[in-house]
C-alpha positions in Angstrom: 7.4 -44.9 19.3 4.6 -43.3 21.2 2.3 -40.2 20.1 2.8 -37.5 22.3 -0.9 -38.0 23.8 -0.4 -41.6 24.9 3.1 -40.2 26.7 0.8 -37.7 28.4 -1.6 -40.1 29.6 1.5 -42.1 30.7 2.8 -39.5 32.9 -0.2 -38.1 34.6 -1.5 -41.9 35.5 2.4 -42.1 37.2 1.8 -38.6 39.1 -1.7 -39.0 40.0 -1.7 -36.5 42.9 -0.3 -33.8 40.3 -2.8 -34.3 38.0 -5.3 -34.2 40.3 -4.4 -30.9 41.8 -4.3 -29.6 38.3 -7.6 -30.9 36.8 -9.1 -29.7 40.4 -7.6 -26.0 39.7 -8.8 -25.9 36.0 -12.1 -27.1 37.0 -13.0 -24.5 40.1 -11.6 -22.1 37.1 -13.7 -23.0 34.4 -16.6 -23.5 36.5 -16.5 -20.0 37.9 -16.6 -18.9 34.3 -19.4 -20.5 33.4 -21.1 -19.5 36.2 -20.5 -16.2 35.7 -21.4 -16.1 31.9 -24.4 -17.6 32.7 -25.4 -15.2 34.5 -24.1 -12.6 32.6 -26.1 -14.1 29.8 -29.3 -14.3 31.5 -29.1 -10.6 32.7 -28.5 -9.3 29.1 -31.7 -11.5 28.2 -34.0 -10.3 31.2 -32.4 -6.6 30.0 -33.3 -7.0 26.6 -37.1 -8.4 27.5 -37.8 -5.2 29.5 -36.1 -3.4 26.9 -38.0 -4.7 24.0 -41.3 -4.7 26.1 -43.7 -1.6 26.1 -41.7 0.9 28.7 -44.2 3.8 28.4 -47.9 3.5 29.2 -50.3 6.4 28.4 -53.8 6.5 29.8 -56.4 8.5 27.8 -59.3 9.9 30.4 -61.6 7.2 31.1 -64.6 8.7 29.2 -62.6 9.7 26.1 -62.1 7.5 23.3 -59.9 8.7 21.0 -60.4 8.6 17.1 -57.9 7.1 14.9 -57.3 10.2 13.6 -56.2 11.3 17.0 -54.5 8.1 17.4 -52.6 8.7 14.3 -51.5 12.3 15.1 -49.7 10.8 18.8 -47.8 8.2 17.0 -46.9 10.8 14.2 -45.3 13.1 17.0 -43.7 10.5 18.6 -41.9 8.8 15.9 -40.7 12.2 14.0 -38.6 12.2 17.5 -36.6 9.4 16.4 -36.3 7.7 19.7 -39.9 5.0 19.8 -39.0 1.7 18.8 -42.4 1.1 18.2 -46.2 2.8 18.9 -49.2 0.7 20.0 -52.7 1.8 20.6 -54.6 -0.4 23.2 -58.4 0.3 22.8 -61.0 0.0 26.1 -61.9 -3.1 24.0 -58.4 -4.7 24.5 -57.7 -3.1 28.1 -60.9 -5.2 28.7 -59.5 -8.4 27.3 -56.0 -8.1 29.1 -57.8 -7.7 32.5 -59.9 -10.7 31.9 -56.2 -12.8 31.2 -55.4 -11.1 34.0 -58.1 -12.2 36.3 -59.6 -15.1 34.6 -59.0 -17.4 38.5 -61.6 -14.5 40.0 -64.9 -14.6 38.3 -66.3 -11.7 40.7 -63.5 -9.9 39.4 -64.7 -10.1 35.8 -68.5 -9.8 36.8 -67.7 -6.0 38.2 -65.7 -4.7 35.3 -66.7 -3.4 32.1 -65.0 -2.2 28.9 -66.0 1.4 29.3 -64.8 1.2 32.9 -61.3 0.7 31.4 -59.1 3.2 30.1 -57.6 3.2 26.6 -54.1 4.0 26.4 -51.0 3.6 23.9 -48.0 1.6 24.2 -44.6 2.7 23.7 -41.1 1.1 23.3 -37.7 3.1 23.2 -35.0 2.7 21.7 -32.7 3.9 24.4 -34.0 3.4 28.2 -32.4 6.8 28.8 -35.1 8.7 26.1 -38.1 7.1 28.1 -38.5 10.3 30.4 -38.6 12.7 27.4 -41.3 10.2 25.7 -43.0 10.1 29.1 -43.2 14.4 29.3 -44.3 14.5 25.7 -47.5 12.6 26.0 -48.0 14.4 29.3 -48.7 17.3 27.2 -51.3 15.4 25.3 -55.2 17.3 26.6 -56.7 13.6 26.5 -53.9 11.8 28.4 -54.9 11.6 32.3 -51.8 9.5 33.2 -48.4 8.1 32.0 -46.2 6.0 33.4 -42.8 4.1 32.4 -40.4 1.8 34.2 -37.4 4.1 34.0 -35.9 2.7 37.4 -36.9 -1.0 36.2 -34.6 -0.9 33.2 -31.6 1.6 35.0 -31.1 -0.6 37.7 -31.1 -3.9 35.4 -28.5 -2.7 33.3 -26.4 -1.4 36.1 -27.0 -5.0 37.4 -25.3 -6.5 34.1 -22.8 -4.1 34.0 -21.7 -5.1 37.4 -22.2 -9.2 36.7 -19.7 -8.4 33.7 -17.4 -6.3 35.2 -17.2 -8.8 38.3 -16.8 -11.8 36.8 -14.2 -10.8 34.2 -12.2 -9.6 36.8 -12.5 -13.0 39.1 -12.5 -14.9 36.3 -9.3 -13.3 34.9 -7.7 -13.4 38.0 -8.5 -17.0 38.4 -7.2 -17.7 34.9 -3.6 -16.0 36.3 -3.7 -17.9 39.1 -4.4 -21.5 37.4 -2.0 -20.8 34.8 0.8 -20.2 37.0 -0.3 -23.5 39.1 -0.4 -25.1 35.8 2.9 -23.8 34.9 4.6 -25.0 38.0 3.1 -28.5 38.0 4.7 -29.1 34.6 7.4 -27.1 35.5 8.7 -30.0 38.5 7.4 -32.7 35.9 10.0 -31.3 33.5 13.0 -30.7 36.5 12.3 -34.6 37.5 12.8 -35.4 33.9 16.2 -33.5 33.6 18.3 -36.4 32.6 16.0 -37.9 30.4 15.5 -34.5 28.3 19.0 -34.4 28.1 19.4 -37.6 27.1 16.9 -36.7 24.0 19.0 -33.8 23.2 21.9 -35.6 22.6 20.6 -38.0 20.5 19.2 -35.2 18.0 15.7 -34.9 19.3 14.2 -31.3 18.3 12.7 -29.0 20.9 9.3 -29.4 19.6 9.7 -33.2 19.8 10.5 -32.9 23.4 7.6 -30.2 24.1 5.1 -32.1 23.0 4.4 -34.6 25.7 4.3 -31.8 28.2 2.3 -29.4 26.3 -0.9 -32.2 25.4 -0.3 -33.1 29.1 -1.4 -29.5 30.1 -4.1 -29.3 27.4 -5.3 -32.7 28.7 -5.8 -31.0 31.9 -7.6 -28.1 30.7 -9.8 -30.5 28.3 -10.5 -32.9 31.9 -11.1 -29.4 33.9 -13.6 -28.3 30.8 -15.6 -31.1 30.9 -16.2 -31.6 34.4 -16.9 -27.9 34.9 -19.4 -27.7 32.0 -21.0 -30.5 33.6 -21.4 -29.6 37.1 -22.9 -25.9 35.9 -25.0 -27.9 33.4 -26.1 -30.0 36.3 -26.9 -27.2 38.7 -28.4 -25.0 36.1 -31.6 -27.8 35.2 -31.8 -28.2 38.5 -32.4 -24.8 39.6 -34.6 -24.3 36.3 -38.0 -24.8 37.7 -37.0 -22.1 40.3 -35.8 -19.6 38.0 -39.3 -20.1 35.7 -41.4 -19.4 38.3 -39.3 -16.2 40.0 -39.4 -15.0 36.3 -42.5 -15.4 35.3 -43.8 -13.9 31.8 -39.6 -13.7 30.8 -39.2 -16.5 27.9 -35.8 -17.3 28.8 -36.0 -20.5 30.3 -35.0 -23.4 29.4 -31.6 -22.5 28.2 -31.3 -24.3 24.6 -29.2 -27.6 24.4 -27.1 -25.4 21.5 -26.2 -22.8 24.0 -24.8 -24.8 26.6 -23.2 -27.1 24.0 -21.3 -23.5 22.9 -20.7 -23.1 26.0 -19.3 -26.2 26.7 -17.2 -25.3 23.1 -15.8 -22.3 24.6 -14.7 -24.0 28.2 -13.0 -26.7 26.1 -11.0 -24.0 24.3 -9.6 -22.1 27.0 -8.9 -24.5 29.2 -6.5 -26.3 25.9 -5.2 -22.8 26.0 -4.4 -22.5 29.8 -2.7 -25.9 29.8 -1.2 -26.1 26.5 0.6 -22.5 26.8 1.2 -23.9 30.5 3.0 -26.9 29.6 4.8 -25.1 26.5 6.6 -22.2 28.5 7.2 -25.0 31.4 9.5 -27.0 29.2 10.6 -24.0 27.1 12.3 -22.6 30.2 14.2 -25.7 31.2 15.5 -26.1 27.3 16.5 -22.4 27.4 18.2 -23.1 30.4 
């Protein structure tokens, strides 16, 4: 007697057409997920860069340089707020050093500068975007600070960019999920009505309705699995090539290459839901026609 995978196999190599339709449907699925949670992912990542990244700058007066005590007394004021993340003091010293990283290709650039030409200045992470301004207006009130700025808008608009990625590609992904399941549904659903006689015949000889389910529901999860694979692929594919791209359009953001473990979780997760689209696809098929 055969397993209930090897009948699967059997029927989709009969109904080729079918089963192409339905791997095709769970694949342009599947892929759109993982498209989409890429992306999703790589926003949060960018987000969480800028967000863990100094997002207030102070500037002390170019002739002052401030004493630790000084120092001490900002990042005192600031933390008894509760809303820094962390406090960093950057001396002219430093500045100096940064600029020279900065400009190390343009050696007349690094002739005409000087450490007392730079300002010092402090450093400031938050741990809410939305508390930067109220950081920002507090050091403004600081005699030695000549200028602050922070990258309010920066941050704002890349959160409101994730939130939309998300919100987008759950809904297109769920609707494409609907769709593919009722496709999925139907395909199994005229395997089953061409098999009419022979389920009957099953039924009379004492065969239970799991035993005639089974077949039909690894057939769907076959699909999904087939769908999964190629899908994962195909975004895998895409994703190295594009790669080199992406590192140099976001340059200084360590979040390229993706890690082989990531996309192997991926992979993980496309495998599950697509056995869940075509399994539960299959099973209500053929639950139907025995209810019937």
């Amino acid at each position: 007697m055969n397993s209930p995978t090897s009948t699967a196999w059997s029927r989709i190599r009969r109904s080729p057409y079918q089963a192409l339709a339905a791997i095709s449907i769970m694949t342009m699925t599947l892929f759109l997920g993982s498209i989409f949670f890429l992306v999703a992912a790589g926003s949060q990542s960018v987000l969480k860069y800028f967000e863990t990244r100094p997002q207030v700058n102070a500037f002390f007066k170019s002739d002052v340089v401030p004493t630790t005590q000084a120092v001490d007394l900002i990042k005192s004021k600031l933390e008894t707020t509760g809303l820094v993340e962390s406090v960093r003091y950057v001396s002219k010293e430093e500045a100096l050093q940064i600029y020279k990283d900065l400009n190390k290709s343009d050696p007349l650039l690094l002739e005409a500068v000087t450490a007392n030409m730079l300002p010092a200045s402090i450093e400031v992470s938050a741990k809410n975007p939305s508390d930067l301004k109220t950081i920002a207006e507090a050091l403004k009130t600081e005699p030695d600070v000549e200028d602050v700025r922070f990258a309010e808008d920066i941050v704002n608009q890349l959160a409101v960019w994730t939130n939309s990625v998300r919100l987008i590609g759950f809904s297109l992904v769920g609707a494409h999920i609907f769709i593919t399941f009722i496709i999925i549904l139907l395909i199994i659903g005229i395997k089953v009505s061409n098999r009419r006689d022979e389920i009957v015949l099953y039924q009379l000889l004492g065969a239970t309705g799991g035993y005639i389910s089974a077949p039909f529901v690894w057939e769907g999860i076959l699909y999904g699995l087939t769908g999964a694979v190629i899908a994962w692929g195909v975004s895998y594919l895409i994703l190295l090539y594009s790669t080199p791209f992406l590192i140099r359009f976001l340059t200084g953001i360590p979040i390229l290459p993706v890690p082989v473990g990531f996309m192997l979780t991926v992979l993980g997760g496309e495998l599950l839901l697509g056995a869940v689209i075509g399994g539960l696809g299959g099973l209500l098929a053929v639950r139907r026609f025995l209810k019937a």
